[in-house]
NUNULO-799861 format. One record per residue (C-alpha): residue number from 0; chain; x, y, z. Coordinates in steps of 0.25 Angstrom, whole numbers, plus 2048, in hexadecimal, padded with zeros to 3 digits. Example, Ala and Ser with C-alpha at 12.3 -4.5 7.8 and 13.67 -1.06 7.14 Angstrom:
<vexdos>
VEXDO_k_c_u_v_w
VEXDO_0_A_831_7EE_81F
VEXDO_1_A_837_7FC_81D
</vexdos>
This chain:
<vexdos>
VEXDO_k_c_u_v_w
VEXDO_0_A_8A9_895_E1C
VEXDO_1_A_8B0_8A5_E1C
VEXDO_2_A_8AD_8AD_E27
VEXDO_3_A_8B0_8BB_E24
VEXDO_4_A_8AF_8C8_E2E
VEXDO_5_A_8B3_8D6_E29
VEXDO_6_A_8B8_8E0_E30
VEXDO_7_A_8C0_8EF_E2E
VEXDO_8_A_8B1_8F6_E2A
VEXDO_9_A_8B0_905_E2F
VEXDO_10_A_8AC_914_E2B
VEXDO_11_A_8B5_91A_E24
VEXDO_12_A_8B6_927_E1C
VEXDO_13_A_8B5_928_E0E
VEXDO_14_A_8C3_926_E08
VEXDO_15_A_8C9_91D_E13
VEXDO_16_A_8CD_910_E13
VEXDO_17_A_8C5_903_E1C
VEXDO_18_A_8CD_8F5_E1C
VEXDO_19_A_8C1_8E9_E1E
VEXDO_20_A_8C7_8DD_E21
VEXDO_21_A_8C0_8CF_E21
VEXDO_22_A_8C5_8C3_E2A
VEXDO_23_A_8C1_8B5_E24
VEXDO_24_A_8C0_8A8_E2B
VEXDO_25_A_8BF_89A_E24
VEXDO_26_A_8C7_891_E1C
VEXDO_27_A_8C1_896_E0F
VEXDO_28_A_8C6_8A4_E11
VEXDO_29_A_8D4_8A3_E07
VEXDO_30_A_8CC_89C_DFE
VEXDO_31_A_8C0_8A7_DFB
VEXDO_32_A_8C1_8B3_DF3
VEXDO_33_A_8BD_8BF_DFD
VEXDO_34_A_8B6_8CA_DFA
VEXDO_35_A_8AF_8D7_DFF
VEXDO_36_A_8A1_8DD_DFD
VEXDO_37_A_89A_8E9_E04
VEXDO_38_A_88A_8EC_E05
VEXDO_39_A_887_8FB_E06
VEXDO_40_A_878_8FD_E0D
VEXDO_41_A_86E_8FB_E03
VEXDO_42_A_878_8F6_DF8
VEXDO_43_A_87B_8E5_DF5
VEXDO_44_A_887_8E0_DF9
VEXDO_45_A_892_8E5_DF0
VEXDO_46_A_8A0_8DE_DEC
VEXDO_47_A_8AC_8E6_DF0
VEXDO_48_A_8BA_8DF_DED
VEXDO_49_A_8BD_8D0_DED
VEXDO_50_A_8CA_8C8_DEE
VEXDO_51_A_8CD_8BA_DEA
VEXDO_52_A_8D2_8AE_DF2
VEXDO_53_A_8DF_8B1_DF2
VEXDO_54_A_8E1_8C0_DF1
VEXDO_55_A_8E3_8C2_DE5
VEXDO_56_A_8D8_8C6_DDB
VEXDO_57_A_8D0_8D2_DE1
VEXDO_58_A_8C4_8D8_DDD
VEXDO_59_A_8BD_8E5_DDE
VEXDO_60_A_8B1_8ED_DDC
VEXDO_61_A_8B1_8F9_DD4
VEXDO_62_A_8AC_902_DDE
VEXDO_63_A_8B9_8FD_DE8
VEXDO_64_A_8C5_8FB_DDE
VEXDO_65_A_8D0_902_DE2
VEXDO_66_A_8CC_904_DEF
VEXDO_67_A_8C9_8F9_DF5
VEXDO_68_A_8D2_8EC_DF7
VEXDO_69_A_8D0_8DF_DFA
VEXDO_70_A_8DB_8D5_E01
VEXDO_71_A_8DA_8CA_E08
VEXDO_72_A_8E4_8C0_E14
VEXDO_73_A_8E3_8B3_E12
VEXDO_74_A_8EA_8B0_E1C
VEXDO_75_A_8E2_8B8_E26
VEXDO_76_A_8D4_8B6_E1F
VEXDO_77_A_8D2_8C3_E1D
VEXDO_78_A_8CF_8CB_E12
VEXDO_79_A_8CF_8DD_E12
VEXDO_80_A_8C7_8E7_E09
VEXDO_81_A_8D1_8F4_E0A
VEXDO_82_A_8C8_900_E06
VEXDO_83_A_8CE_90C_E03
VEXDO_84_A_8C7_919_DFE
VEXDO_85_A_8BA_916_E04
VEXDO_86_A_8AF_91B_DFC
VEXDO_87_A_8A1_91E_E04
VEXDO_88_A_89C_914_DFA
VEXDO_89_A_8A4_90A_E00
VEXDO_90_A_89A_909_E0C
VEXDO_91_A_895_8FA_E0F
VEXDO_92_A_895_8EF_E18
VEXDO_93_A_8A2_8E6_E12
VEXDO_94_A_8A0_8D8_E12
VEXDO_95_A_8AC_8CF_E0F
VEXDO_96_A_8A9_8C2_E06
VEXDO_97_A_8AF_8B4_E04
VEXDO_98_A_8AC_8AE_DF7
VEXDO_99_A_8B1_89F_DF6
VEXDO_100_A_8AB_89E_DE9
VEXDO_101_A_8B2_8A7_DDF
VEXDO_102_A_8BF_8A7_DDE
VEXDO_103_A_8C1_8B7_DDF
VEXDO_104_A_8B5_8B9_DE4
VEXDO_105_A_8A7_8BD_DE2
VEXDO_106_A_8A3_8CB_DDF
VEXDO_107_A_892_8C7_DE2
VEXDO_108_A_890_8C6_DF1
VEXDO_109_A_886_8B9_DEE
VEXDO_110_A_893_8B1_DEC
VEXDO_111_A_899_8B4_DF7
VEXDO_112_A_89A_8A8_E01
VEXDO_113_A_89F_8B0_E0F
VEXDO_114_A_89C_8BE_E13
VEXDO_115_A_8A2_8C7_E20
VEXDO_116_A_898_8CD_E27
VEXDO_117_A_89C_8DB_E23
VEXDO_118_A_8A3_8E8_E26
VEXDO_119_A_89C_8F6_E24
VEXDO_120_A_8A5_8FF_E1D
VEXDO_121_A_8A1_910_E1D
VEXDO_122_A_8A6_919_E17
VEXDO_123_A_8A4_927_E1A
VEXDO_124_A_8A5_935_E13
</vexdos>
């Protein structure tokens, strides 16, 4: 069992930078690729940046790379999504994820095993 709550969410303007960060409780945390997803209104859920069980193979989508990085603590059972250049596009409610399944993670939310209740992100102009 992972439980996982998000916080750092916020308005922000277009061009700034938000920090979410997601606190993990468990024993199966270190051994679970992490990930994070968003869902804009009327849109699916969306993969945003993913990170293996040990930090060091990271993923990204297209529409984030180079703006957007992924780290996680081990240590603390935590993993952060740095957002920089915010883009109004970049508007959703962020989920953090836990895969145990896939070694660097899943990019379909149906694998997923473990999600955060989310963290709405807005970006204004």
């Amino acid at each position: 069992q992972v439980q996982l709550v998000e916080s750092g969410g916020g308005l922000v303007q277009a061009g700034g930078s938000l920090r979410l960060s997601c606190a993990a409780s468990g024993r199966t945390f270190s051994n679970s690729a992490m990930g994070w997803f968003r869902q804009a209104p009327g849109k699916e859920r969306e993969f945003v940046a993913r990170i293996s069980w040990n930090g060091v193979r990271t993923y990204y989508s297209d529409s984030v790379k180079g703006r957007f990085t992924i780290s996680r603590d081990n240590a603390k059972n935590t993993v952060a999504l740095q957002m920089n250049s915010l883009k109004l596009e970049d508007t959703a409610v962020y989920y953090c994820a836990a895969d145990t399944k896939h070694v660097y993670g899943s990019l379909k939310p149906v694998d997923i095993d473990y999600w955060g209740q989310g963290t709405q992100v807005t970006v204004s102009s």
